[in-house]
N, C-alpha and C positions, 0 to 999 in steps of 0.2 A: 115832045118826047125826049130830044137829045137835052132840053134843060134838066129834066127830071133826075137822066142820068149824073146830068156834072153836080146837080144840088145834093144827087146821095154818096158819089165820090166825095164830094165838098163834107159831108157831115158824118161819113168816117177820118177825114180828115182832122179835121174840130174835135171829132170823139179822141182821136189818137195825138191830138200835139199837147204841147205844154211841157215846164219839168225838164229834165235833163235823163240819162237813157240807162239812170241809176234805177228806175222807176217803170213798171211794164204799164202804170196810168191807166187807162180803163181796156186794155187789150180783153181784157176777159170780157166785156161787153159787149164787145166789140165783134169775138167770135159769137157771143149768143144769138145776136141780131145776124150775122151772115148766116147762123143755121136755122134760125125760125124763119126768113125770107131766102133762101137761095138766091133767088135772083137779084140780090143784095150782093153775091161773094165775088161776081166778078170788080163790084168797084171797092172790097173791101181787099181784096190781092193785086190791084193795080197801085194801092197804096205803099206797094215797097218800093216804088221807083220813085216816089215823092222826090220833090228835094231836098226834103227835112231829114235831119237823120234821125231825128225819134218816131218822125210819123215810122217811115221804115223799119224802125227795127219793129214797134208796135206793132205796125199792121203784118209784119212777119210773125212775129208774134202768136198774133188772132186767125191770122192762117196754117199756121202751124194745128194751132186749137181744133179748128175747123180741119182738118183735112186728118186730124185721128181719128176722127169718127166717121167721115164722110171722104174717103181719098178720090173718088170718082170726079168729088167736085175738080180734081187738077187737073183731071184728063184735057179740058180745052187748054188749057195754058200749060204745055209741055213743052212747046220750041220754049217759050219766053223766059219760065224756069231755068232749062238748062243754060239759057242764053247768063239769065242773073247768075245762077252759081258761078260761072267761069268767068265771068266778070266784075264781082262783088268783093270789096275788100273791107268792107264793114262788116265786126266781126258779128256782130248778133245777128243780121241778114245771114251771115254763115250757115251759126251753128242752126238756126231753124233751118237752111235748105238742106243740110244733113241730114236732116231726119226726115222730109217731104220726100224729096227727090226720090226714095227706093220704093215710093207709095205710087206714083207716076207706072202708066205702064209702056215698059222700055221696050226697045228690042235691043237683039245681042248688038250690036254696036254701038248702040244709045245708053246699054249698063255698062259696055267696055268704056265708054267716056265720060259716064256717071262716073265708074268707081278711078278715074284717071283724076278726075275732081276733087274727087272726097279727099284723094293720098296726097295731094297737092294741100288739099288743106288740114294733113297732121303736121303740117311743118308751120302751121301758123303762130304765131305767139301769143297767142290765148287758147290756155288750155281748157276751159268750157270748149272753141271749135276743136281743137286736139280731137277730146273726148267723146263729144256729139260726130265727128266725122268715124270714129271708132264703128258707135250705135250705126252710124247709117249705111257703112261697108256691112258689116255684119246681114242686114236689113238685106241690101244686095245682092251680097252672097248670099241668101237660103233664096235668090231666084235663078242663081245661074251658079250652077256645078264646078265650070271651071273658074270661078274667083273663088270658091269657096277654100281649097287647099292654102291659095294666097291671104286671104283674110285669116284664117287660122293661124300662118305663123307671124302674118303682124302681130295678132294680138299676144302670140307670144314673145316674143321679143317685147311686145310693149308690158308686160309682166314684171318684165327686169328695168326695162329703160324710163318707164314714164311717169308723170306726177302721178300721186297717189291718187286723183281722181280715175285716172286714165289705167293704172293697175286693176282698180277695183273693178271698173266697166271692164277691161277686156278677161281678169278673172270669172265674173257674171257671164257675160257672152260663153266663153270658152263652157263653161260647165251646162250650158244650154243643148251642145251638139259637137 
């Protein structure tokens, strides 16, 4: 049984390397296969610790993919999440835990240090994570009231101050609520 496991780790693996990290390579496969077998997703989310940084950012990727349709699937892997985000300085691993993480179900000092994460990474130098950490505070805030005051005037301020990508997202946001 435990070979089984490492040979379907091993072949999302193979599915996800190659190329350079210009390229998302077969991630979209990659999520199909971990939503037609679930019991495929935990070796296809244990693929962001790879040591590869394309399998990573891929298999972030295809988890990302997977967990918009299906966020329940994160619930087992909630310490390990949190652990990556605040540990991860590869930016594509980022900007996808931006957008997971508010899919996770928190409690109030598990979003207090989610959204301590997220602000930590508008200060990153790729504005894709900027941006996506925007989306994923926002996300946050509509579960916890009091971030929500705070997320609102980020994104004002970021109206005025941010790349146009990061205007445009917190205009979109803002006019949602």
């Amino acid at each position: 049984m435990a070979s089984g496991k490492k040979t379907g780790l091993r072949s999302f693996a193979e599915l996800l390397a190659g190329g350079d990290r210009r390229s998302i390579g077969r991630a979209s496969a990659a999520a199909k296969m971990a939503l037609a077998d679930r019991a495929r997703f935990p070796q296809l989310l244990k693929c962001m610790w790879s040591e590869d940084p394309v399998v990573r950012m891929r298999a972030a990727d295809a988890t990302e993919k997977v967990s918009a349709k299906k966020p329940e699937l994160l619930r087992p892997f909630k310490a390990e999440l949190l652990g990556l985000a605040q540990q991860s300085t590869q930016q594509e691993l980022r900007w996808h835990l931006a957008l997971m993480l508010p899919r996770l179900p928190l409690s109030a000092a598990e979003r207090q240090a989610t959204g301590a994460v997220l602000k930590e990474y508008l200060e990153d130098r790729s504005s894709i994570v900027r941006t996506l950490a925007l989306q994923g505070l926002w996300d946050l805030s509509q579960k916890d009231s009091e971030l929500l005051a705070e997320v609102r005037a980020i994104l004002e301020q970021t109206t005025r101050t941010g790349t146009a990508a990061m205007k445009a997202r917190a205009r979109k946001l803002l006019t949602r609520g």
